[in-house]
C-alpha positions in Angstrom: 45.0 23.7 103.5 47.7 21.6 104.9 51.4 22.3 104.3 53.0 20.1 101.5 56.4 20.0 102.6 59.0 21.9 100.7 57.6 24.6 98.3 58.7 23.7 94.7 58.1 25.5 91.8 56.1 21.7 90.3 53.9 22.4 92.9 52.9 25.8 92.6 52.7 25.4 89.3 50.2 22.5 89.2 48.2 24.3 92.1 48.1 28.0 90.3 47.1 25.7 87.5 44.0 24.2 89.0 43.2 27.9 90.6 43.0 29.4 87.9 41.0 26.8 86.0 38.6 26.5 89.1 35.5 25.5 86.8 37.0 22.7 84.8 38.3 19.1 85.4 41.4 18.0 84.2 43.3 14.5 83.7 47.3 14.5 84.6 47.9 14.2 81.3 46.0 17.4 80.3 48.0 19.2 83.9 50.9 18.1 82.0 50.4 19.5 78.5 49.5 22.3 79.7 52.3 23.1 82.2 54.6 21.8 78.8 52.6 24.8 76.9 53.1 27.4 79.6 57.1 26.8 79.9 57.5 26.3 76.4 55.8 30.4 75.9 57.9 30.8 79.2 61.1 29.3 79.1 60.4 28.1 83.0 61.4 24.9 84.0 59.4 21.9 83.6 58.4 19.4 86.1 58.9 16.0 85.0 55.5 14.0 84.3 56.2 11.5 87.2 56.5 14.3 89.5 53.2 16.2 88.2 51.7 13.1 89.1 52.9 12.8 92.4 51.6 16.3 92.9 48.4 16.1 92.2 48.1 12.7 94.3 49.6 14.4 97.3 46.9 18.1 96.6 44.0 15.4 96.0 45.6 13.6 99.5 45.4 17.1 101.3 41.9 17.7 99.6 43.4 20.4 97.9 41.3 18.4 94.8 38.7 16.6 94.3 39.2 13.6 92.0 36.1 12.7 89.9 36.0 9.4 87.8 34.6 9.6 84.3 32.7 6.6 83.5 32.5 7.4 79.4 36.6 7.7 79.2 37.6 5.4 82.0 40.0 8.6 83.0 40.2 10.2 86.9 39.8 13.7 86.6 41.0 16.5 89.1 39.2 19.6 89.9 40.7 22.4 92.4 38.4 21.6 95.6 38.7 25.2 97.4 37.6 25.4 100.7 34.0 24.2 101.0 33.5 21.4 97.9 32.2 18.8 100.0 28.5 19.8 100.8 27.2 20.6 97.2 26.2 19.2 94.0 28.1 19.6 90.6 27.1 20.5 87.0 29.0 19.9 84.4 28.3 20.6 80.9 29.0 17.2 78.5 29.7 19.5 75.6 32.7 21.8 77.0 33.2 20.3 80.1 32.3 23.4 82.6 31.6 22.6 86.3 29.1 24.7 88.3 28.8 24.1 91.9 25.5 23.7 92.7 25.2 25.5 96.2 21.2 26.4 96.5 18.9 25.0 98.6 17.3 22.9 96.1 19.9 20.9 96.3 20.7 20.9 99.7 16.9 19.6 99.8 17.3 16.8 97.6 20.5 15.8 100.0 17.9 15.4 102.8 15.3 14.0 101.3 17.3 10.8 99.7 18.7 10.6 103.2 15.5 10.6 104.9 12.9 8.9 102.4 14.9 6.4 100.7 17.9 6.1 103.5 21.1 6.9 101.4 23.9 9.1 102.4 25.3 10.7 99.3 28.8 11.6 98.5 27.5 15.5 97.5 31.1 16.6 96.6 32.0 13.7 94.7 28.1 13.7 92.5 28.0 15.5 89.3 25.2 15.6 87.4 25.7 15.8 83.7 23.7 18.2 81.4 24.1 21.2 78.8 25.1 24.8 80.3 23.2 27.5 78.8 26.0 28.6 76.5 26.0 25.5 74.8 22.3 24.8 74.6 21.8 28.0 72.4 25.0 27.6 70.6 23.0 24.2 69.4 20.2 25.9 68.8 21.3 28.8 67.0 23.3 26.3 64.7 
């Protein structure tokens, strides 16, 4: 990852954020409560919004996160990238919102074969594919 400059505690705070939230997408605003949350419990400083924002533009700049746009909400959502997000499929669960990298070749199949058979290059890192992860489907079920 590339360096961002001076190391401030509003950016390692809205990067250990999206670390440790690896399977999730978040909007700024949702960043922001959350970082509110944390130094309220804390007493650490918080970063202003307009700075949170600018942070995440910059990580998303770097690829430090991918930015996803949801359709249903009209929101951009952010999701920590890691180091190999570009070449794979995502899952994500329309009930609790879980993402699930989809790194099999299945997929890596289906890549090839849209490019090859129907002549489309897709965006693999930026696709999600909606549907219900397992622990939701029972929960459903059981209810």
């Amino acid at each position: 990852m590339a360096k961002t400059g001076y190391n401030t505690g509003g950016k390692n705070a809205v990067l250990d954020f999206f670390r440790s939230h690896r399977d999730r997408q978040f909007t700024a605003d949702d960043v922001i409560n959350a970082l509110e949350e944390k130094c309220r419990a804390t007493g650490e400083k918080l970063p202003g919004k307009s700075s949170v924002y600018r942070i995440i533009s910059k990580f998303e700049e770097m690829g430090a996160l991918r930015c996803f746009f949801d359709s249903e909400t009209s929101k951009r959502l952010y999701q920590y990238a890691g180091e190999h997000c570009d070449d794979h499929f995502h899952l994500k669960c329309s009930e609790c919102g879980q993402v699930v990298h989809l790194e099999c070749k299945i997929g890596d199949q289906l890549l090839r074969h849209i490019s090859s058979d129907h002549g489309f290059s897709v965006s693999a890192g930026k696709s999600i594919l909606l549907g219900e992860c397992e622990k939701c489907r029972k929960k459903r079920e059981n209810t």
